[in-house]
C-alpha positions in Angstrom: -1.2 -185.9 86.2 -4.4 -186.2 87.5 -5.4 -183.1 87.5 -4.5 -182.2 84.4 -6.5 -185.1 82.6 -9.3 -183.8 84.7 -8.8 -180.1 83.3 -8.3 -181.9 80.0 -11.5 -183.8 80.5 -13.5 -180.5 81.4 -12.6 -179.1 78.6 -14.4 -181.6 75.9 -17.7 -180.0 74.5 -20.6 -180.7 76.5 -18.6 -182.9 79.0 -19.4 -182.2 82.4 -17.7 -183.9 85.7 -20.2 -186.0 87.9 -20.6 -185.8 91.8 -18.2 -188.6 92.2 -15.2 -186.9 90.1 -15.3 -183.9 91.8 -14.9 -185.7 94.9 -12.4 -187.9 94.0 -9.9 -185.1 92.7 -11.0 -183.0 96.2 -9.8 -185.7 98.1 -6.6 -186.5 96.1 -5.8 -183.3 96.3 -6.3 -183.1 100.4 -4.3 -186.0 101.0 -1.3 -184.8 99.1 -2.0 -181.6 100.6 -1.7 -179.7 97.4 -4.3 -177.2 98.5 -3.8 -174.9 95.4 -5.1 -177.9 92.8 -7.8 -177.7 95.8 -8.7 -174.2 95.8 -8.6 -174.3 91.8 -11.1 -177.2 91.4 -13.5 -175.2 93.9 -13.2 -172.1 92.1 -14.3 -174.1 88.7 -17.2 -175.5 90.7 -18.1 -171.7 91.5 -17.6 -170.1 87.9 -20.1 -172.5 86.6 -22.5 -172.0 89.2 -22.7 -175.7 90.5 -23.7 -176.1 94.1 -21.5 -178.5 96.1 -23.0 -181.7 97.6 -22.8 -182.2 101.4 -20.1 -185.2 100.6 -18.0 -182.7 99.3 -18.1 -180.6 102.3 -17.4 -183.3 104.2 -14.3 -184.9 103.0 -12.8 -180.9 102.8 -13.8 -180.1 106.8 -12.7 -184.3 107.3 -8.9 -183.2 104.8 -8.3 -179.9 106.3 -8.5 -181.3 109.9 -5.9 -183.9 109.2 -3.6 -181.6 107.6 -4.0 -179.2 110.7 -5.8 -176.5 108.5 -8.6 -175.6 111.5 -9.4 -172.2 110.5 -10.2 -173.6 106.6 -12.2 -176.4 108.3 -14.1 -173.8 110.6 -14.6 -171.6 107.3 -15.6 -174.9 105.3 -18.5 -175.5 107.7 -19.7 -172.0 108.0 -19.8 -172.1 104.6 -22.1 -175.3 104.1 -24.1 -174.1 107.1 -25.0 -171.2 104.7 -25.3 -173.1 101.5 -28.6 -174.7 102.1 -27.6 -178.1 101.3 -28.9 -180.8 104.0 -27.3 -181.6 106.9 -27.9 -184.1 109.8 -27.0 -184.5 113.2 -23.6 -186.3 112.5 -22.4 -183.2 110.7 -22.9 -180.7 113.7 -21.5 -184.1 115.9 -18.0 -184.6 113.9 -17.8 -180.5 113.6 -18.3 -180.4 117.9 -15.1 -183.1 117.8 -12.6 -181.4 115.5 -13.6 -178.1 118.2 -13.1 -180.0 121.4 -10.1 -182.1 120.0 -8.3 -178.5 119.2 -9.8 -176.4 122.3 -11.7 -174.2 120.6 -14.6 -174.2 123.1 -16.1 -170.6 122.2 -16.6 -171.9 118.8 -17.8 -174.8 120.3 -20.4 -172.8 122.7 -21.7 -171.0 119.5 -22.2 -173.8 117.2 -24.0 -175.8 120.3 -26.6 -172.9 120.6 -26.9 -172.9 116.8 -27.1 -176.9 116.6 -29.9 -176.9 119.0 -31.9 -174.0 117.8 -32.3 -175.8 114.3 -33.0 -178.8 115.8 -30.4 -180.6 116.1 -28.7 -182.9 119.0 -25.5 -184.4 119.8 -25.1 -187.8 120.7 -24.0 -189.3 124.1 -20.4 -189.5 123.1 -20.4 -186.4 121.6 -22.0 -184.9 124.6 -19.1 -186.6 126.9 -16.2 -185.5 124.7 -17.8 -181.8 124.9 -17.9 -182.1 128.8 -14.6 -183.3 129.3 -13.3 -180.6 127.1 -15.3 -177.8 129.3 -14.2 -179.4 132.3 -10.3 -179.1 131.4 -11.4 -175.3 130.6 -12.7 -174.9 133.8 -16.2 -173.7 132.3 -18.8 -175.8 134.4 -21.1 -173.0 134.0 -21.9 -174.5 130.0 -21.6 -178.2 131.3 -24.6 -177.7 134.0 -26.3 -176.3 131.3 -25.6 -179.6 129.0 -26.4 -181.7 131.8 -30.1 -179.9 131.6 -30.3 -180.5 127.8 -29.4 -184.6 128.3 -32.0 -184.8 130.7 -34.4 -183.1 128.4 -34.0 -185.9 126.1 -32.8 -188.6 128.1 -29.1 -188.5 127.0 -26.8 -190.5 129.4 -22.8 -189.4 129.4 -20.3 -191.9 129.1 -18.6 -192.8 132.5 -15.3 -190.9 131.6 -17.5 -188.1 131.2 -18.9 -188.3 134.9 -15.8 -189.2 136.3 -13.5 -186.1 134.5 -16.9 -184.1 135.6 -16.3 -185.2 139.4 -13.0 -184.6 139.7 -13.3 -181.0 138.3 -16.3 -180.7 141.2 -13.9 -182.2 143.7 -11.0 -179.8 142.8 -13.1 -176.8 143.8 -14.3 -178.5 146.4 -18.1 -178.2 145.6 -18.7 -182.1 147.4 -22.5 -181.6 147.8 -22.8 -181.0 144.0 -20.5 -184.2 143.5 -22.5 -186.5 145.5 -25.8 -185.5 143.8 -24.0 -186.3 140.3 -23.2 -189.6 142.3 -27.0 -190.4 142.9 -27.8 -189.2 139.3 -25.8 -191.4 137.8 -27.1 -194.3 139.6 -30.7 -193.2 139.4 -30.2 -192.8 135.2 -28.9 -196.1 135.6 -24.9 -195.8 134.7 -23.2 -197.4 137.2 -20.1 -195.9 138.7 -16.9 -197.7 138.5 -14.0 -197.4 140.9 -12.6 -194.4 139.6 -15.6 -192.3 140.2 -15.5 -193.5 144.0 -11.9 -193.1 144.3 -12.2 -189.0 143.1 -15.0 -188.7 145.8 -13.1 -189.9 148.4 -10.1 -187.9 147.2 -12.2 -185.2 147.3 -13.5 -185.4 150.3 -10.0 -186.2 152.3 -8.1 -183.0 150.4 -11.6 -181.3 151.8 -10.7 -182.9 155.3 -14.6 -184.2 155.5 -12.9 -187.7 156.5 -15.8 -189.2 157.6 -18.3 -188.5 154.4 -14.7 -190.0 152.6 -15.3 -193.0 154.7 -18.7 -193.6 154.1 -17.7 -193.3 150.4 -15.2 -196.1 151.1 -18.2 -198.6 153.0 -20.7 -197.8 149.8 -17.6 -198.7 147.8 -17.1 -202.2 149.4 -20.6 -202.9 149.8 -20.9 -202.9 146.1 -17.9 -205.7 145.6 -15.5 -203.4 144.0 -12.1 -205.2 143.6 -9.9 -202.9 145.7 -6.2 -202.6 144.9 -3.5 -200.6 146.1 -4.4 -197.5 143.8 -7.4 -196.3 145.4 -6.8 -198.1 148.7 -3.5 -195.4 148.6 -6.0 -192.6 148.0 -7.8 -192.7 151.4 -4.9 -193.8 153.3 -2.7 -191.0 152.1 -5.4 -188.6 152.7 -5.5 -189.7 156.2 -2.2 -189.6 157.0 -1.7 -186.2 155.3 -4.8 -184.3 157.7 -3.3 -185.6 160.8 -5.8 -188.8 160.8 -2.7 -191.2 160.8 -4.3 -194.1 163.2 -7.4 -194.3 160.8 -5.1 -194.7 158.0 -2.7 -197.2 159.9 -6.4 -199.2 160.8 -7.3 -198.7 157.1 -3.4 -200.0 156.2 -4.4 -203.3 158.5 -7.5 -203.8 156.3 -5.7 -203.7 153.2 -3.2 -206.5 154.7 -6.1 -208.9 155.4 -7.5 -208.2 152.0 -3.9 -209.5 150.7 -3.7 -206.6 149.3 0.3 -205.8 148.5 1.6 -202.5 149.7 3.7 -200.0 147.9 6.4 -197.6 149.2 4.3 -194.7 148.8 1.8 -195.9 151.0 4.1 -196.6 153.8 5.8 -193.5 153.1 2.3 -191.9 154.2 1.9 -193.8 157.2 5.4 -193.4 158.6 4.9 -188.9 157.7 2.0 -189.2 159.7 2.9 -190.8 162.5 6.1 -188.1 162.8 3.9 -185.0 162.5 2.1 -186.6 164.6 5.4 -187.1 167.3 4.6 -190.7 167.6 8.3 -191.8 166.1 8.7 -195.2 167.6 5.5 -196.0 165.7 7.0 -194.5 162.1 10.2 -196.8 162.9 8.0 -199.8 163.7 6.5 -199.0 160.0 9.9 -199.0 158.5 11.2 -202.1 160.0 8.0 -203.8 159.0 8.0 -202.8 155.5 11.7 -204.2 154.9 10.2 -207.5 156.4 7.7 -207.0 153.8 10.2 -206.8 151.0 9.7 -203.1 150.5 13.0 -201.5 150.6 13.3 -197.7 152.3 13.5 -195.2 149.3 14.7 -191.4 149.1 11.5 -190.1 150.0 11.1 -192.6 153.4 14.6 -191.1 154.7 13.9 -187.3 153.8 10.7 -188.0 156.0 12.8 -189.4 158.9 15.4 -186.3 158.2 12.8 -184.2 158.2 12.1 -185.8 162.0 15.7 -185.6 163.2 16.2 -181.9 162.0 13.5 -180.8 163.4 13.9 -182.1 167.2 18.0 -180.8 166.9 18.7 -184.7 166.6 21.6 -183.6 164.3 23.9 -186.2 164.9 21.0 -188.8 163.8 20.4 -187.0 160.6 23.9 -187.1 159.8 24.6 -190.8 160.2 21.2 -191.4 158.4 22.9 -189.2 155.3 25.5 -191.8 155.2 23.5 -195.0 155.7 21.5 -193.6 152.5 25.3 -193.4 150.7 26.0 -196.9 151.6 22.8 -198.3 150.8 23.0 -196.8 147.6 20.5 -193.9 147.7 21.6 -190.5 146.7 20.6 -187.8 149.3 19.3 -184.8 146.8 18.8 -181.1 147.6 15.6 -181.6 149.7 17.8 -184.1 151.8 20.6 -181.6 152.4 18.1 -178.9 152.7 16.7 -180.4 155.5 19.9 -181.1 157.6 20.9 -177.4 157.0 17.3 -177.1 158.8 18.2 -178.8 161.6 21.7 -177.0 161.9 20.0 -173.1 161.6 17.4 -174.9 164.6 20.0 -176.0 166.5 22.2 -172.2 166.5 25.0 -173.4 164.8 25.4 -171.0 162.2 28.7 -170.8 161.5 28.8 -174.9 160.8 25.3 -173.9 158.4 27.2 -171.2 156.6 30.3 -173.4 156.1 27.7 -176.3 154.8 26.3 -174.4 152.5 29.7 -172.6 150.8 31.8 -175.4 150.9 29.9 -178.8 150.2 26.4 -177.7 148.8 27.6 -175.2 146.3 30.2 -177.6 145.2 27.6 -180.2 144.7 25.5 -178.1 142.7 23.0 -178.8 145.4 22.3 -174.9 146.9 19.2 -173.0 145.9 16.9 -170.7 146.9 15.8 -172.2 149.8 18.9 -173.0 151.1 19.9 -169.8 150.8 16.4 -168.5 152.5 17.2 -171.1 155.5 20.8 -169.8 156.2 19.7 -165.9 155.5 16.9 -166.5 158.0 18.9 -167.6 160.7 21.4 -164.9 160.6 18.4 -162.2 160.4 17.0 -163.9 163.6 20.0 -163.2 165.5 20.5 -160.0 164.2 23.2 -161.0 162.1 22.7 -158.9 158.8 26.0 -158.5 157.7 26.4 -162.6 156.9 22.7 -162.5 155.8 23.5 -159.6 153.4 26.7 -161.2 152.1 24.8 -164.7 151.6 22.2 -162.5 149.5 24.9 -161.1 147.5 26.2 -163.7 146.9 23.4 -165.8 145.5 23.7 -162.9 142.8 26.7 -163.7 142.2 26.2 -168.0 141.6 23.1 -167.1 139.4 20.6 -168.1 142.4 17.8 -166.0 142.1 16.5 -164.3 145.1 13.3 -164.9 145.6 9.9 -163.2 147.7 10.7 -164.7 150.8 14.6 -163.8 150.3 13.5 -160.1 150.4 10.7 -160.7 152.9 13.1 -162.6 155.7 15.7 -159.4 154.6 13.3 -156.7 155.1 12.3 -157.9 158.2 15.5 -158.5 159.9 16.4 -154.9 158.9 13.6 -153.5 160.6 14.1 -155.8 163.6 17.4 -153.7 164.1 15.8 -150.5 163.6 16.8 -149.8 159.9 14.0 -148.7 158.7 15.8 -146.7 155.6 17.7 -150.4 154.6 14.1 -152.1 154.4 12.8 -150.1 152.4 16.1 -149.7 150.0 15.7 -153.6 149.8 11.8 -153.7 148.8 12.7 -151.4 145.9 15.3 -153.4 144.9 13.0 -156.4 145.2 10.6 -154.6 142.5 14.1 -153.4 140.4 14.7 -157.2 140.3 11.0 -157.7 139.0 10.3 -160.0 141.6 6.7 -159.8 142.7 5.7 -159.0 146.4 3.5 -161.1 147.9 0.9 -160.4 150.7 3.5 -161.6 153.2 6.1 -158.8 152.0 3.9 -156.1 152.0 2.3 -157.4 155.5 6.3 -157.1 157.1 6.0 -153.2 155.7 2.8 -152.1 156.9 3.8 -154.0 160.5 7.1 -151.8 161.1 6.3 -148.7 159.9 3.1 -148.8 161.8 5.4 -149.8 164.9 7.9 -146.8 163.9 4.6 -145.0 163.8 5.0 -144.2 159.8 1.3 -144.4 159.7 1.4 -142.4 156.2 4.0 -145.0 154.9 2.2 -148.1 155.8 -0.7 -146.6 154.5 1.2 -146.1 151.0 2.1 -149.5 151.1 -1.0 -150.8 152.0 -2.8 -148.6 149.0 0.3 -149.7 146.5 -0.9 -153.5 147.2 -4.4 -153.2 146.0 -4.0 -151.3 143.2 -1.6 -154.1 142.5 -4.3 -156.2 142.9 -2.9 -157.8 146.1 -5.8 -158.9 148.4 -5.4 -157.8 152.0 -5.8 -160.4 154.6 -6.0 -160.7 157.9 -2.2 -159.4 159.2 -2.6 -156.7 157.0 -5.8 -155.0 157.8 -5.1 -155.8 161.8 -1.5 -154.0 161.3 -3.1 -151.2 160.1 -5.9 -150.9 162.2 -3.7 -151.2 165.1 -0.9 -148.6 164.0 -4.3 -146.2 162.8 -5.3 -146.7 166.9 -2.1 -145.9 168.4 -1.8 -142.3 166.2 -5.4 -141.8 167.4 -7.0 -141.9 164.1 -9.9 -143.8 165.3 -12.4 -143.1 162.3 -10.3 -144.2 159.8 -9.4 -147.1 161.6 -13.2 -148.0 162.0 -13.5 -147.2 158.1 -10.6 -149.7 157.4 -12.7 -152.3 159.5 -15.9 -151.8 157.9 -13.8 -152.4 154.3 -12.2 -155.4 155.7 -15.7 -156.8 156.3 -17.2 -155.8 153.1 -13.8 -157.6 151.3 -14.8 -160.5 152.7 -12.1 -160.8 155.4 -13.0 -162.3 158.4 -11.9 -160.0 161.6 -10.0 -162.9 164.2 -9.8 -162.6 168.2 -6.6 -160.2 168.0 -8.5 -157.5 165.8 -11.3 -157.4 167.7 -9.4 -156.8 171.2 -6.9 -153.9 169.0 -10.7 -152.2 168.1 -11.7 -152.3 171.5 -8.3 -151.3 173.8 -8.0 -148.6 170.8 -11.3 -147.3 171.1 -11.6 -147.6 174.9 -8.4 -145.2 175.4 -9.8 -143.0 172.7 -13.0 -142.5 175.0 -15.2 -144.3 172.4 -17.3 -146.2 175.3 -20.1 -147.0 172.6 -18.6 -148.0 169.5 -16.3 -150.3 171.6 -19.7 -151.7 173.0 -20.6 -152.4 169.5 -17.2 -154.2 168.3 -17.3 -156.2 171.5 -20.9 -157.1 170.5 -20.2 -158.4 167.2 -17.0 -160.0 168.8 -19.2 -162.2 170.7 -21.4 -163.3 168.1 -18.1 -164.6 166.5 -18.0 -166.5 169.1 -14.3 -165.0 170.6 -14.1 -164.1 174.2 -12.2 -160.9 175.7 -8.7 -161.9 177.5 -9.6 -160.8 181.7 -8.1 -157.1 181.8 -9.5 -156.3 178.7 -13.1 -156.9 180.0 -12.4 -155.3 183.4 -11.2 -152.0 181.7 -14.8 -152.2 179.1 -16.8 -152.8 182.3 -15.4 -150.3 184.3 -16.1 -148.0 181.2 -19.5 -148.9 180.9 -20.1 -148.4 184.7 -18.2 -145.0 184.3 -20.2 -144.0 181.5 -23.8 -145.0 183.6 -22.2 -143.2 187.0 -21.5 -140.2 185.3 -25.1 -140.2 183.3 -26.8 -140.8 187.0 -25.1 -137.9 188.4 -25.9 -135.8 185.7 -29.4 -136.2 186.0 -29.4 -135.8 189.7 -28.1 -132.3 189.0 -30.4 -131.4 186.4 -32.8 -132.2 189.1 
């Protein structure tokens, strides 16, 4: 109706609709979303030659954005960009938002760049949202060059924009770059809360630098932050988790006198890190004290103490743990019944393991692929690779997909009993299945043929993972290296260690003394020299009879030089 007075209106000789009209019908028609009245009353606009005013363009981008219409809104401001018409900062500031809120941050890069090269800026929210945005795309290159602009004119972010920043330093572990943001914050006179502190310290403990997380934790309390069980948790369970349990168990004690009141996850910590650490009687003391404390045991406490028990062969322990979880009311789940199956394939009784698994997980629903893994495992240790092959089938079979490690474990247990043929029948079934290889997989291949002394087939494996784009580590340049040695290929052996060195991979202890006893028995007196050189600059060592075979070398080499000469004389 109102559109078709306002046609009606247009029509009347020598009418002609005002600014405000022509907004109002824009904006009726964007809220019912009726973008063909829309797109008709623009078109009139254009066949008349009018202009439109900056309002205009603003309540479309503002319209289109709440009816979800980006790519109109994007086109909408391109468009006013290149009408002429006046804009200010706040237009290039609500644009940047509508980007960042729908994670277009190329478009966001672009119009920055254009922003600033006309002259104009974004504010210091603006700036913040546009960070945190960048930060959840992982682009920090574009936010250290917004940090440069703010300082250029004195722009401060907001502290949710630090504290997002932080964390994405934290996560890749750049902590020299986080404390300087720390000082620069201060210095620019925004002061951090406790959630910046907490992701430092965080940072620092999953970058195991505990004491620069502790000094973090003093700076904290100096400045009378209110400490609660939150970020309290975050240090503690960093501690705990990096094998610096007694700091956290002081740290726990500090938290007590503070009257802070503890939660089960934080005794949780404590009680894992005092049983990886073997000190049990301590992680029993913890769970005593924290029913005292009103803090009941949950699942996670007793697949900790499982964990313990399965792991030492306690079996019987584990199993009347299982049913004082059933009485007190706490479900054991599939990591609970994973982990007793653990301790049984420990403790050699496979038969009972097998029988667990087929007749009370599966009927629970509870069997996946790492039980599976566990039980095949076991059987392929022992040589057993009938059982592990019917297991494998047999996951097939109840929908459980086998995984890497199922065909890894598989592989290597066929080799292990000289079935070379049957190893390499299962890695092509692995690929069949589409399941990717991982560096592990390929490491078992190049490993056994090299020990069959298939040089050529470890060497097509070992080609197959990079052009796969598999990076080579350690195991797998040594296995190589080592079965190159034994066939007495010694230069392409050397070439393989020069690549491994150029990749970035760091040569350990054992590939150094495979170099040197290779090249020693191929007569290469010098280049061993050379190795064992840059071995000691690693700072590794030679094992005794290693050393005594490159010394008597040597001295054979300088005898035989000596003599030489003597005769020449």
């Amino acid at each position: 109706m109102a559109y078709r007075f306002y046609l009606w209106a247009e029509s009347q000789p020598g009418f002609q609709h005002d600014h405000f009209t022509i907004k109002t019908m824009i904006s009726l028609a964007l809220k019912d979303q009726n973008f063909g009245i829309f797109s008709e009353v623009l078109r009139g606009i254009r066949l008349k030659g009018h202009s439109l005013h900056r309002s205009i363009y603003r309540i479309t981008i503002s319209g289109c954005v709440r009816s979800g219409q980006i790519k109109f809104a994007i086109r909408t401001f391109e468009a006013m960009i290149a009408s002429g018409c006046r804009m200010f900062d706040v237009d290039f500031n609500r644009f940047m938002g509508v980007l960042v809120r729908n994670n277009c941050f190329d478009l966001a890069e672009k119009c920055y760049y254009r922003m600033t090269s006309k002259g104009f800026s974004l504010s210091s929210f603006t700036y913040s949202r546009l960070i945190c945005g960048l930060c959840q795309a992982n682009n920090l290159l574009f936010v250290e060059k917004l940090w440069r602009d703010m300082d250029k004119i004195g722009c401060v972010p907001d502290i949710w924009a630090y504290n997002i920043y932080l964390n994405c330093l934290c996560k890749q572990n750049k902590m020299e770059d986080s404390l300087d943001v720390l000082q620069s914050m201060i210095q620019k006179g925004r002061e951090p809360d406790v959630v910046t502190y907490t992701t430092i310290i965080n940072g620092f403990c999953n970058a195991r630098h505990f004491s620069a997380a502790l000094e973090i934790w003093d700076e904290m309390l100096k400045r009378g932050f209110k400490l609660d069980v939150i970020n309290c948790g975050t240090l503690v369970c960093g501690l705990s988790a990096n094998g610096k349990v007694d700091e956290a168990y002081e740290l726990m004690l500090e938290m007590i006198k503070m009257n802070i009141e503890l939660n089960t996850r934080l005794y949780n910590a404590i009680i894992g890190g005092f049983c990886r650490a073997g000190q049990f009687a301590k992680a029993q003391v913890i769970v005593s004290f924290m029913q005292r404390n009103g803090c009941k045991p949950d699942l996670v406490t007793c697949n900790i103490l499982l964990n313990h028990y399965c792991d030492r062969f306690m079996l019987n322990e584990a199993g009347n743990l299982m049913k004082r979880m059933e009485m007190s009311g706490i479900s054991p789940d599939r990591c609970s019944y994973n982990q007793l199956l653990k301790g049984l394939c420990k403790g050699n009784q496979l038969e009972k393991a097998y029988d667990f698994i087929t007749s009370y997980m599966e009927v629970k629903g509870l069997c996946d692929a790492v039980s599976c893994n566990t039980v095949i495992n076991a059987f392929c240790k022992v040589g057993k690779m009938g059982t592990a092959t019917k297991l494998f089938e047999e996951m097939g079979h109840k929908g459980i997909h086998a995984d890497a490690i199922t065909y890894s474990t598989l592989i290597n247990g066929f080799f292990k009993i000289g079935d070379a043929f049957r190893a390499q029948e299962l890695f092509h079934l692995m690929l069949k299945a589409r399941v990717v290889p991982t560096v592990s997989v390929y490491n078992v291949m190049v490993h056994h043929l090299c020990k069959v002394g298939d040089i050529e087939g470890a060497r097509r494996y070992f080609l197959d993972m990079t052009e796969k784009r598999i990076s080579p580590d350690i195991v797998s340049y040594s296995s190589l290296i080592n079965g190159l040695l034994k066939g007495s290929r010694i230069n392409e052996a050397m070439k393989l260690y020069d690549d491994m060195c150029k990749n970035g991979v760091t040569p350990d202890e054992l590939t150094y003394k495979l170099l040197i006893g290779g090249l020693l028995k191929g007569g290469k007196f010098i280049l061993a020299c050379r190795i064992w050189d840059q071995m000691m600059e690693k700072g590794f060592t030679l094992d005794r009879a290693l050393s005594e075979r490159l010394i008597a070398a040597i001295k054979s080499k300088d005898t035989n030089r000596e003599e030489g000469e003597k005769l020449r004389s």
